[in-house]
N, C-alpha and C positions, 0 to 999 in steps of 0.2 A: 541205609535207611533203618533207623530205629523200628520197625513196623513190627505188625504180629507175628510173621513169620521168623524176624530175627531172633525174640524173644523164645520162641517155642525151639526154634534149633539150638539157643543157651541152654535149656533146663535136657535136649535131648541129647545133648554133648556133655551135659553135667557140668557146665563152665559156668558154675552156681556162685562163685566166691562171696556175695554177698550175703548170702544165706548163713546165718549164724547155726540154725539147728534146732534155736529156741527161740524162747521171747526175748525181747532186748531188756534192759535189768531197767531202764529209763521209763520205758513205755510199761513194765512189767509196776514200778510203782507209780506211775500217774492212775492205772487202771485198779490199782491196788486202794486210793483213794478216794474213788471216784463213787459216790452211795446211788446216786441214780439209776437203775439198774434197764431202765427204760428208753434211755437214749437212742435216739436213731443213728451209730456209728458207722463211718466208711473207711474200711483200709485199704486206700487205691496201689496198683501197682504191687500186690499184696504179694505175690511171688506162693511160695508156698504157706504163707497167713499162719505163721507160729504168732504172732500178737493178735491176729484173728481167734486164734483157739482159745489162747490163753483168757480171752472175753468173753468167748463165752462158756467156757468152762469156770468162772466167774458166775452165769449167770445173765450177762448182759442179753437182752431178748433180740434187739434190731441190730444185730452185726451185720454188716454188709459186706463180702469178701469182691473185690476188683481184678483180675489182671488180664491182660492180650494175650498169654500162653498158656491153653488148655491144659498143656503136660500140669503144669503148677495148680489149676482148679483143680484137676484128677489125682493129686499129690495130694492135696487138702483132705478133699470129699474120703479119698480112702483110710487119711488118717481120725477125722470128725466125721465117721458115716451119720451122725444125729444132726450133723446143722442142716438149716432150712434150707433147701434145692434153688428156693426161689430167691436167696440174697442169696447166690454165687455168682455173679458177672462176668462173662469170659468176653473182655472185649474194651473198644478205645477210652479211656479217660474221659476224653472231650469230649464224646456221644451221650456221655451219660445224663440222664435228664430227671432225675432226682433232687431232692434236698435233705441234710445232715443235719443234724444236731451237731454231730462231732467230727472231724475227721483228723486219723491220725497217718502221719508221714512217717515214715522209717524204710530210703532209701528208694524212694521212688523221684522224689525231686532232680537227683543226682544222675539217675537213667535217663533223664529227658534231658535235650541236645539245649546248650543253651539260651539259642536265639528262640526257643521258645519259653524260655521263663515268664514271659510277659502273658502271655496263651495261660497259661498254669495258674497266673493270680489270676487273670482275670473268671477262667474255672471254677478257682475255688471259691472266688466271692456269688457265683451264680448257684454254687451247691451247697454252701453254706447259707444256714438257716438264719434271720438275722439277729437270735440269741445267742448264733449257735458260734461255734471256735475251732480253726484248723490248730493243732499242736503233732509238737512229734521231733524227731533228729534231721539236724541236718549237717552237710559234713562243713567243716572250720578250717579246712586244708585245699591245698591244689595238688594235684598229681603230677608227676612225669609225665606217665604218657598222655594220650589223649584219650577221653571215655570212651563207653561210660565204663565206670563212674566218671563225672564232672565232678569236680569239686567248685568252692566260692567260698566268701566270705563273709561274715554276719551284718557286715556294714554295707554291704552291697545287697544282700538280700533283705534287710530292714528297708531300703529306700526302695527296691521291689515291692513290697510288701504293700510299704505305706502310702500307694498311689492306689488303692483300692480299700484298704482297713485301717481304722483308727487306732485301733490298740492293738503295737508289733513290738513283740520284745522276742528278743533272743538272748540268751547268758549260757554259759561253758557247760557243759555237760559233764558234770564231774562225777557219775556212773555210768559211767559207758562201758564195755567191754575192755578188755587189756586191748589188742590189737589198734582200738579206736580211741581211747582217752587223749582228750587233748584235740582231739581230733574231729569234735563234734559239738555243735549246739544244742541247745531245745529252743524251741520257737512254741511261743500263746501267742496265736493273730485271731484279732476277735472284731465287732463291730465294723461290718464291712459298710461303703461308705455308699 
């Protein structure tokens, strides 16, 4: 089971691999763009939310930080002791009962078990605002072993997608990290339906 508990025994085992250290260089210039400083952002699955930080050390006022494993909120909050208490979320995705302007994905898609991908759009089109836009990485590979990480495909996840949002594009990620290049999409899914 995927559950909270699994998650919180990763980050207590430090069996973090995912965790780059920093902001991802992708997500690092989408938010580097982005002038609206007002946004209502969510970074679900956010682990220890280095693209979190990076927003709002930025500036951006409504970051929202997501995950199921406390250790990772308590990792955050002691390195951002200034962000807001009250957009730290320690707990399920799907529970969540909010709406976004934005929400950004970097590695959280890939932790949920596949047969729930369907669960996951349907989510994000209930927490997406209907201005608003999920973006973010998603990975362009399969794995050996079995996850998480899951990996998929961009063809397969466009037709995901597009049974809920109108506008789903995904193209190659050609700043990604060395380890990941090649190995990654970005996805803008906007106009959910």
């Amino acid at each position: 089971m995927l559950d909270a508990q699994y998650w919180e025994n990763r980050y207590q085992e430090n069996q973090t691999g995912w965790d780059i250290g920093n902001v991802s260089t992708p997500i690092k210039n989408y938010l580097d763009a982005l002038e609206n400083k007002d946004v209502k952002i969510l970074f679900p699955g956010a682990g220890r939310a280095h693209e979190a930080e990076y927003a709002h050390r930025l500036g951006f006022k409504n970051v929202y930080v997501l995950d199921f494993a406390q250790s990772a909120i308590e990792a955050f909050k002691e390195r951002v002791p200034d962000f807001p208490e009250k957009h730290l979320i320690t707990g399920d995705f799907f529970a969540v009962n909010q709406q976004f302007d934005l929400i950004i994905e970097q590695t959280f898609f890939c932790a949920i078990d596949p047969t729930w991908r369907p669960k996951y759009v349907a989510k994000m089109k209930e927490l997406i605002k209907p201005e608003g836009k999920l973006v973010g990485l998603f990975f362009d590979t399969e794995f050996e072993k079995q996850g998480p990480p899951f990996g998929g495909c961009s063809d397969d996840y466009h037709q995901l997608f597009s049974t809920a949002f109108q506008q789903v594009e995904f193209k190659k990620a050609n700043d990604s990290i060395t380890p990941r290049l090649g190995k990654e999409v970005w996805a803008e899914i906007s106009n959910p339906i």
